[in-house]
C-alpha positions as CSV (number, residue, x, y, z in Angstrom):
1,X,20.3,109.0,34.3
2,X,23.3,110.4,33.4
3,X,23.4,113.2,35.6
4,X,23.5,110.7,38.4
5,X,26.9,109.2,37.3
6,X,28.2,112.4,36.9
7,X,27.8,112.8,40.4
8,X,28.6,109.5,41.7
9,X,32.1,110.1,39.5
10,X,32.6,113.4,41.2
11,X,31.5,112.3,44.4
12,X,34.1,109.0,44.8
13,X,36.8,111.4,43.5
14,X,36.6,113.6,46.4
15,X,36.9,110.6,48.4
16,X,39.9,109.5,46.7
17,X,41.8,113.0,47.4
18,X,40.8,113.5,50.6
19,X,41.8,109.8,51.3
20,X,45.3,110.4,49.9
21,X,45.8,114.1,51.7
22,X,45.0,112.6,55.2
23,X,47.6,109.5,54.1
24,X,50.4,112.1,53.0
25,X,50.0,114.5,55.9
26,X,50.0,111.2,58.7
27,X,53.6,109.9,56.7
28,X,55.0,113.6,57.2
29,X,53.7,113.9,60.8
30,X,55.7,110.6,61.7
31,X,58.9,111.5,59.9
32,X,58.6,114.6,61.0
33,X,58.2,113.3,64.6
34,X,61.4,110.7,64.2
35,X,63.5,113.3,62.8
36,X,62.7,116.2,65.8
37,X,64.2,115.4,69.0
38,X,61.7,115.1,71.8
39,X,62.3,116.9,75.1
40,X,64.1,114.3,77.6
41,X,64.6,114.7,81.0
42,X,68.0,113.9,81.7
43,X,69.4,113.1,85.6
44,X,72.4,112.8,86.7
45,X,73.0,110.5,89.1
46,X,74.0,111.1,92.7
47,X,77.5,110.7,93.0
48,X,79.9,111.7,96.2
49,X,83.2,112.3,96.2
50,X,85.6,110.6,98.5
51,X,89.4,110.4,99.7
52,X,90.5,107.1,100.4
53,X,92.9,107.1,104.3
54,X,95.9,107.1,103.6
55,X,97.6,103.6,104.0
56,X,101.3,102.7,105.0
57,X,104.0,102.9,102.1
58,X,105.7,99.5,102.0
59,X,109.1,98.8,100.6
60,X,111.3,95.7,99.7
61,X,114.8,95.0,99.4
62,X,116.7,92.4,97.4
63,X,118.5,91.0,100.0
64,X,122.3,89.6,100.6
65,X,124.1,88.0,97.7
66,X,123.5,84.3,97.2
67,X,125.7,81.2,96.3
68,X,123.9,78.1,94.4
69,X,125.6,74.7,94.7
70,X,128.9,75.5,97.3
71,X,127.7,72.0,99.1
72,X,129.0,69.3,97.0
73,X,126.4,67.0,98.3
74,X,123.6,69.2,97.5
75,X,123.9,70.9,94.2
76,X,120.4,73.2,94.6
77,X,121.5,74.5,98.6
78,X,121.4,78.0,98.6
79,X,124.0,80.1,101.0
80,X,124.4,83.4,102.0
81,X,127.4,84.5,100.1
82,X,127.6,88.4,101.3
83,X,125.3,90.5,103.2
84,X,123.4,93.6,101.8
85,X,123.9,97.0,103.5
86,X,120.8,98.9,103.1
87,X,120.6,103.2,103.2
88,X,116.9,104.4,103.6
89,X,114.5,106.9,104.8
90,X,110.8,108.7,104.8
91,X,110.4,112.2,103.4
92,X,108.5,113.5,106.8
93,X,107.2,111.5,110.0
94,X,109.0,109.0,111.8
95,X,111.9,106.6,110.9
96,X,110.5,104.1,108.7
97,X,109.6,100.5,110.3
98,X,111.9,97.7,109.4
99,X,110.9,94.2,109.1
100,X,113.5,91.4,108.1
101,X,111.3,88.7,105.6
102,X,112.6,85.0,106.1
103,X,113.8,83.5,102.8
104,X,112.9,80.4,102.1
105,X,115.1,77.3,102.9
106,X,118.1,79.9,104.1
107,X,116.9,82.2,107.1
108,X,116.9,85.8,107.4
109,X,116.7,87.7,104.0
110,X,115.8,91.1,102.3
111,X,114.2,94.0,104.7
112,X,111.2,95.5,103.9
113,X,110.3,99.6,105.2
114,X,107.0,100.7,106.3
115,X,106.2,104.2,106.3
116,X,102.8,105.2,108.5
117,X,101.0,108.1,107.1
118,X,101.9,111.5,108.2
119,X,99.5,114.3,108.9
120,X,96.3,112.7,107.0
121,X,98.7,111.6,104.3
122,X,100.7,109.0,102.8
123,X,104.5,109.1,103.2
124,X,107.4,108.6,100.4
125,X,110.3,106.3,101.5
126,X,113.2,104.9,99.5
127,X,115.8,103.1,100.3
128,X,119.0,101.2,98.5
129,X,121.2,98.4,99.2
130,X,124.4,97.2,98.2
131,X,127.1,94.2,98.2
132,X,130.4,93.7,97.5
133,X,131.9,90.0,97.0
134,X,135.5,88.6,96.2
135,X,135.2,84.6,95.9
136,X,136.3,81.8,93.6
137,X,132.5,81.4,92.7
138,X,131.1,84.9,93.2
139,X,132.6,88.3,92.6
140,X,131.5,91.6,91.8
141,X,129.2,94.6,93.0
142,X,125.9,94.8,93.4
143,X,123.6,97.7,93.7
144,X,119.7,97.5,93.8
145,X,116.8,99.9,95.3
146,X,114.2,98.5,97.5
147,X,110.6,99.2,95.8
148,X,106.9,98.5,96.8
149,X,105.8,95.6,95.5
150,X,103.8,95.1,92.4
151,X,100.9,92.6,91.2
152,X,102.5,92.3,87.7
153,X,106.2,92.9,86.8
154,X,109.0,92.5,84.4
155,X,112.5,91.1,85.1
156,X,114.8,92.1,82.0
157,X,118.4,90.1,82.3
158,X,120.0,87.6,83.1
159,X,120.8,83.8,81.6
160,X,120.0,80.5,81.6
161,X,123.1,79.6,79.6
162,X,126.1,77.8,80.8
163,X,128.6,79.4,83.3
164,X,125.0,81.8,84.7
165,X,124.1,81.2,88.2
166,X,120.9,83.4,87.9
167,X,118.1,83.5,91.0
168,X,114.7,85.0,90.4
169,X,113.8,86.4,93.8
170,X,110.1,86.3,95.3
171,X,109.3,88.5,98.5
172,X,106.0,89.1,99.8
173,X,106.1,91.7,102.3
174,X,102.8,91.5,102.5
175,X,100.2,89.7,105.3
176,X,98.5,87.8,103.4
177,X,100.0,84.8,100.9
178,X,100.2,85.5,97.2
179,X,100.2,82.8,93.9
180,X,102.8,83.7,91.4
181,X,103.2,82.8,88.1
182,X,106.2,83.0,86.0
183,X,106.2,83.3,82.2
184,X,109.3,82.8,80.7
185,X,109.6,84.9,77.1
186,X,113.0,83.1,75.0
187,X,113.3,81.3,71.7
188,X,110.3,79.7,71.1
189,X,108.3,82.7,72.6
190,X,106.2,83.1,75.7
191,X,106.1,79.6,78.2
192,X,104.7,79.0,81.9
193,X,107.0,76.2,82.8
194,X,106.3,73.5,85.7
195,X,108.7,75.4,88.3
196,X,107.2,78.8,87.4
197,X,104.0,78.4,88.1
198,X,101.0,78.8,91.2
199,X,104.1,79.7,93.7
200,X,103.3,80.4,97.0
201,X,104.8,82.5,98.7
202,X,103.8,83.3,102.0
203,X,103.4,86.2,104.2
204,X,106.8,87.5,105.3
205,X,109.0,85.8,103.0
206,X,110.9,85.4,100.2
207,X,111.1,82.8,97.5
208,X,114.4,81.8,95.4
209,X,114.0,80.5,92.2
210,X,116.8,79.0,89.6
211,X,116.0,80.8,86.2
212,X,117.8,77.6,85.0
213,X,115.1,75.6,86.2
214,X,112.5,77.7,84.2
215,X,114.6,78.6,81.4
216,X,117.3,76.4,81.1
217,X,119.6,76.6,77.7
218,X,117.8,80.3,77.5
219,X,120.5,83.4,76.6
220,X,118.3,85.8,76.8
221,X,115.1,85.8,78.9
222,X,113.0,88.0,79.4
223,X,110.5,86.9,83.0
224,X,107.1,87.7,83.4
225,X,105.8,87.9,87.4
226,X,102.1,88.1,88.0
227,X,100.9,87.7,91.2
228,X,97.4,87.2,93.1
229,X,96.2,87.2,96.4
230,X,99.1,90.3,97.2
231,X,101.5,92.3,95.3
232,X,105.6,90.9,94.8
233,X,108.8,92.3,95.1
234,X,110.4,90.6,92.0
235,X,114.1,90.7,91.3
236,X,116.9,89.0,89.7
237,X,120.2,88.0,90.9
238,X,122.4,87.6,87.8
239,X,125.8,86.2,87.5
240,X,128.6,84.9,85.0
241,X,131.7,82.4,85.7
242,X,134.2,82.2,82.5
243,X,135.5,78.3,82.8
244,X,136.9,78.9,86.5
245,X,136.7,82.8,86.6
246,X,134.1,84.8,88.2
247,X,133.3,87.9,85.7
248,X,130.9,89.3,88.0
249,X,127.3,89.7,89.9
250,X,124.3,92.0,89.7
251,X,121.0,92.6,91.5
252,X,118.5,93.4,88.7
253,X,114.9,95.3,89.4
254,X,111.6,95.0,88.0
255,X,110.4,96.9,85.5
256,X,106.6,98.0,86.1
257,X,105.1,97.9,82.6
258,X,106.1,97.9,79.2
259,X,105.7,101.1,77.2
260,X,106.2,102.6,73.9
261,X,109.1,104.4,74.6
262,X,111.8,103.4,77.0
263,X,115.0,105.7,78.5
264,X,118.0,104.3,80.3
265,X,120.0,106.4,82.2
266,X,123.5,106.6,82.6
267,X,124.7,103.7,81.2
268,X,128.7,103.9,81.8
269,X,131.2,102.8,79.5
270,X,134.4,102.3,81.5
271,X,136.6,100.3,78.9
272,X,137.0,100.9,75.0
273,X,134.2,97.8,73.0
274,X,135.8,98.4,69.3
275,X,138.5,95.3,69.8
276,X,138.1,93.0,66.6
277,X,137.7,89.3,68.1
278,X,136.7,90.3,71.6
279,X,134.9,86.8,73.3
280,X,132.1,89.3,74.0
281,X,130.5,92.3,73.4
282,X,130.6,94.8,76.3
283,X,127.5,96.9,75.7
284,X,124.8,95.1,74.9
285,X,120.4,96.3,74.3
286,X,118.1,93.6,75.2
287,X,114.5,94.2,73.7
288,X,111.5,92.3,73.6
289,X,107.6,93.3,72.2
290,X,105.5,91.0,74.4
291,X,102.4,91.6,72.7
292,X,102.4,92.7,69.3
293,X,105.4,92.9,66.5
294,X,106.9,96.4,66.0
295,X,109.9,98.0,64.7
296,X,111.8,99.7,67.6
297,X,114.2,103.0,66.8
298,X,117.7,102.8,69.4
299,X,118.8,106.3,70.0
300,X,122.7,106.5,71.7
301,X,123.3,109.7,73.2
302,X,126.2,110.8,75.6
303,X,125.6,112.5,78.5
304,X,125.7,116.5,78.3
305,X,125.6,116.3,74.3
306,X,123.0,117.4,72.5
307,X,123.2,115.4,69.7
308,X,123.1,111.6,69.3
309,X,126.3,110.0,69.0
310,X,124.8,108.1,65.2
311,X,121.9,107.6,63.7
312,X,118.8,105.9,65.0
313,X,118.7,102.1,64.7
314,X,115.5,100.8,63.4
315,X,115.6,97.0,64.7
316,X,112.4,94.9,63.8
317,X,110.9,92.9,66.8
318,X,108.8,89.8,66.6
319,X,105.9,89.6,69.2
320,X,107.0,87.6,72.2
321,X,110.8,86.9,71.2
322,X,113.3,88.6,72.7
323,X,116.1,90.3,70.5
324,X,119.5,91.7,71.4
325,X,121.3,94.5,69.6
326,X,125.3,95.1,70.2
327,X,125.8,98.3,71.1
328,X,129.4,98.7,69.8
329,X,131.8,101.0,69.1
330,X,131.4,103.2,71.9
331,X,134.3,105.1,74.0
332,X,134.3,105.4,77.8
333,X,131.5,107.5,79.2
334,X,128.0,108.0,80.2
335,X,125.4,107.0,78.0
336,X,121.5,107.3,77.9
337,X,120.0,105.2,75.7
338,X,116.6,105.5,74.0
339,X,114.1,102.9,72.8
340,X,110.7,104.0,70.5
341,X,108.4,101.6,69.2
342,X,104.5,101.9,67.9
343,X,103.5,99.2,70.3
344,X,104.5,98.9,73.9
345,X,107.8,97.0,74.3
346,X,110.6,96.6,77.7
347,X,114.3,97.2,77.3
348,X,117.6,96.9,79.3
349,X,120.9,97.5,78.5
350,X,123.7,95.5,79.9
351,X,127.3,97.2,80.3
352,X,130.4,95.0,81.4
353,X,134.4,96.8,82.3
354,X,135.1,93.5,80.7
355,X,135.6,90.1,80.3
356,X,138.5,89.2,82.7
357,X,139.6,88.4,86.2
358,X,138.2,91.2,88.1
359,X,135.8,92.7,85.6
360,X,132.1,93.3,86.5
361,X,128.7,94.0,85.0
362,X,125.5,95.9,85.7
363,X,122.1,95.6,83.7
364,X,120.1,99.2,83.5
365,X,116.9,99.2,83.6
366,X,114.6,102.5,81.8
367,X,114.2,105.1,83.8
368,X,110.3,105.6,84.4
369,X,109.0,109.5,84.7
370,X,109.3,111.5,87.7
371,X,107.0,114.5,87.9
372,X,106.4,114.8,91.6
373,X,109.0,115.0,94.2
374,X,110.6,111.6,94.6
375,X,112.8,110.7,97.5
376,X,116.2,107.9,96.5
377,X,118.7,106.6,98.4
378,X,122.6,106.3,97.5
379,X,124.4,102.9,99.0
380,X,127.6,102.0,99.7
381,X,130.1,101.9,97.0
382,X,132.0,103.6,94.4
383,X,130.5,107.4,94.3
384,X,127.1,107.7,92.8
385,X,126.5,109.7,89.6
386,X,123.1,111.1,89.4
387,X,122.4,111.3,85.6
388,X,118.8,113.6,84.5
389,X,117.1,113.8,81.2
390,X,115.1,115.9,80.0
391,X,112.7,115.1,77.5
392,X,110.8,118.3,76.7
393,X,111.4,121.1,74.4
394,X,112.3,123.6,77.0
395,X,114.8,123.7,80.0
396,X,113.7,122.2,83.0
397,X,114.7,123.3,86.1
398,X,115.5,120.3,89.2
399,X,116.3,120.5,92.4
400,X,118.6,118.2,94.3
401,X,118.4,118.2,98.3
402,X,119.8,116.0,101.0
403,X,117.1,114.9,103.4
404,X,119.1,115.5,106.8
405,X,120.3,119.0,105.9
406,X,122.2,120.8,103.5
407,X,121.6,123.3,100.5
408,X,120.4,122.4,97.7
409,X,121.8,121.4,93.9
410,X,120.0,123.4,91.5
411,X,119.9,122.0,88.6
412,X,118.9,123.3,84.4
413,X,118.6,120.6,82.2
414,X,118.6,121.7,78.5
415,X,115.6,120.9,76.4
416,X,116.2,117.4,74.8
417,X,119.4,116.9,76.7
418,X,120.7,115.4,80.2
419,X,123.3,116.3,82.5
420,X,125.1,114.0,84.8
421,X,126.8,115.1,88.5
422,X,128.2,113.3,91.6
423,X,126.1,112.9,95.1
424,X,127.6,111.3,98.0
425,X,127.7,107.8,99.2
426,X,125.1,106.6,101.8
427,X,122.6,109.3,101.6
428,X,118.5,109.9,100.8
429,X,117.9,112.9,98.5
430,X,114.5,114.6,97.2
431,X,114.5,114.9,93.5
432,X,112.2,117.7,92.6
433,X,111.5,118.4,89.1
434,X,109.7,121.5,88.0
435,X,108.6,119.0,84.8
436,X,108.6,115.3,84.0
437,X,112.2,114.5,84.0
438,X,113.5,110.7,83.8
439,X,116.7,110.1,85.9
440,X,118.6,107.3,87.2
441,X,122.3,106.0,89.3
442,X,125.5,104.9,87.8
443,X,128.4,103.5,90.1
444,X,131.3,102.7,88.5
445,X,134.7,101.5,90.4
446,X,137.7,99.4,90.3
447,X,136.3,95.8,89.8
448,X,132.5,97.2,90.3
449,X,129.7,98.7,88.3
450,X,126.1,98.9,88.8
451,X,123.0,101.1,88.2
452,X,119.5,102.0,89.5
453,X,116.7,104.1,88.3
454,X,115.1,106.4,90.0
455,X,111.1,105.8,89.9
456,X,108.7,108.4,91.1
457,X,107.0,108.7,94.7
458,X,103.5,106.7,94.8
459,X,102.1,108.0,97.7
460,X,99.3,110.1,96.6
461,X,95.9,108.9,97.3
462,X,93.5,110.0,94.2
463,X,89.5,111.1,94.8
464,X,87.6,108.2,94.1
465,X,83.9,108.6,92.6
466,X,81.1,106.8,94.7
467,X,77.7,106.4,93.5
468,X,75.1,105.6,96.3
């Protein structure tokens, strides 16, 4: 009897281990099969790579110089107060088209250039206008380069305040119409008033908008353009009467994007801005963050120095408000002027000879990077200054050449420096950099200053990616 539970005992506890071996090895044949990569069979899909045809460069102007409220019985009527003379060309082909758009309420307006492709490929133009103007409402020079219209744009400048006249100009030189909206950034941040916004504007045209009717009381707007539908050529006319004294007129561009780091080129200082108790300061930084609060670092540098005339300014900017900085102190000269921030941010710089009879004023816009030749034109007026700057740690070499003939201005640019020289008057030239280079136009005169970047050729027509 008892040898029978011995070998019941024996026999169940066999069970038991073998049970629990079969248990342990199944646990480590799972993990084991979690843990070990399988093999996959991976395929990439089909893709073809393809070159979009090349389609027509497009250009627009600003336009002539307009008056606001020279009728006494209608305060809004807009005139023509001087017309626009316009330099431009392509960098190969034929002439480039030009089409006059119809401004709104007024009659014949800004011109537009249209470039056909060339050889299979997309051609660079450029062109740049100017006006001159000597009345009891109206006086000043005005220099501003026709560019290809954008879907979303910046206009830096300008004033809302009494004694401004300020315009926001609209063109579509597209076909089709386009719905713009306009959102005014000032003192209580970023607003989309009534008059700004669903514009139309239709093919062929351009629109004229009173900032004062967007932005009225506002000293220092910043304007917003976004567009849908087809891309705008957004500008600003800006303007300043002193009780019964016209202190000048501007044409202001659009700035494409905000950034982190913004240069402006060749700001000129004609006249001396260290008098104590001057009515206004004469150099002045207009900054705003649109998205996001950062502190922004203001670099002053003359043109040809190495070093920076001070130390950096750190200047703390609140999301959405825009903030000016004086800029005084500084002696007559050309200027670049340098603007760092941790989150992206637009600048401008505006520059006045003064703040009597005869004086003028010119906002500069930053100077985006050029790193493939980039055709520009020079307008009518006082004699351009071409002013380069070179960003990089090494010398940078840059040619300068005259499209209808001539030799070329080589040029060396020392690392982290600039170096400023005179073109002629009524000209298109190929900037060719051998690296990134950022480079822009001063004109300074009796009575007159103004000045235009230089942006980069967008005619090349990237590989797209197509997936069948």
């Amino acid at each position: 009897m008892s040898d029978r539970r011995v070998f019941r005992w024996a026999t169940t506890s066999a069970r038991l281990l073998i049970g629990t071996a079969v248990s342990i090895i199944a646990v480590v044949a799972v993990v084991t099969a979690v843990s070990v990569p399988w093999p996959t069979v991976v395929r990439e899909p089909l893709s073809v790579p393809a070159t979009p045809a090349p389609a027509a460069s497009v250009i627009a102007c600003d336009g002539p110089l307009l008056s606001i409220g020279r009728d006494p019985s209608d305060a809004d009527a807009l005139t023509v107060a001087a017309p626009q003379s316009v330099v431009g060309g392509a960098a190969e082909g034929e002439a480039p088209e030009e089409q006059r758009l119809e401004t709104t309420g007024i009659g014949p307006g800004p011109l537009a250039f249209v470039a056909q492709p060339f050889d299979g490929r997309a051609v660079d133009v450029a062109a740049t206008g100017s006006a001159t103007i000597s009345d009891e409402d109206l006086a000043g020079f005005a220099a501003a380069a026709c560019r290809p219209p954008l879907l979303d744009s910046w206009l830096i400048g300008g004033s809302a305040a009494t004694g401004a006249a300020d315009l926001v100009l609209l063109a579509n030189p597209g076909s089709v119409p386009a719905t713009v909206q306009l959102t005014v950034y000032g003192a209580t941040g970023p607003q989309t008033p009534p008059g700004g916004a669903d514009l139309i504007i239709p093919p062929g045209t351009q629109r004229v908008v009173p900032l004062a009717g967007i932005a009225l009381g506002e000293e220092t707007p910043v304007v917003r353009v976004s567009a849908v539908g087809a891309a705008i050529h957004a500008s600003l006319q800006t303007s300043i009467t002193r009780t019964l004294t016209p202190g000048g007129v501007d044409q202001v561009g659009p700035v494409a994007h905000a950034e982190t780091r913004q240069t402006i080129a060749g700001v000129t200082v004609t006249a001396p801005d260290d008098e104590d108790g001057a009515p206004e300061e004469l150099t002045v930084l207009r900054m705003l963050a649109p998205a996001a609060a950062t502190t922004a670092r203001v670099t002053v540098a003359g043109v040809g120095r190495g070093e920076p005339l001070r130390e950096p300014q750190d200047v703390a900017l609140e999301a959405g408000l825009p903030l000016e900085l004086a800029l005084d102190g500084l002696a007559p000269g050309s200027y670049t002027v340098t603007v760092e921030a941790d989150a992206p941010m637009l600048a401008a710089v505006r520059q006045a000879t003064g703040v009597q009879e005869g004086d003028d004023f010119a906002w500069y816009t930053p100077a985006p990077e050029v790193s493939v030749p980039s055709l520009f034109a020079t307008p009518g007026g006082p004699t351009p200054s071409l002013t380069v700057i070179n960003p990089a740690g090494e010398p940078v070499a840059v040619s300068v050449t005259a499209v209808d003939g001539g030799s070329p201005l080589d040029l060396t640019i020392p690392a982290n420096g600039s170096l400023e020289v005179r073109l002629g008057a009524r000209t298109v030239y190929l900037l060719d950099p051998a690296a990134p280079v950022r480079a822009g136009l001063s004109f300074a005169g009796d009575g007159a200053l103004a000045g235009v970047p230089i942006w980069p050729a967008d005619v090349a027509t990237p590989a797209i990616v197509v997936y069948p």
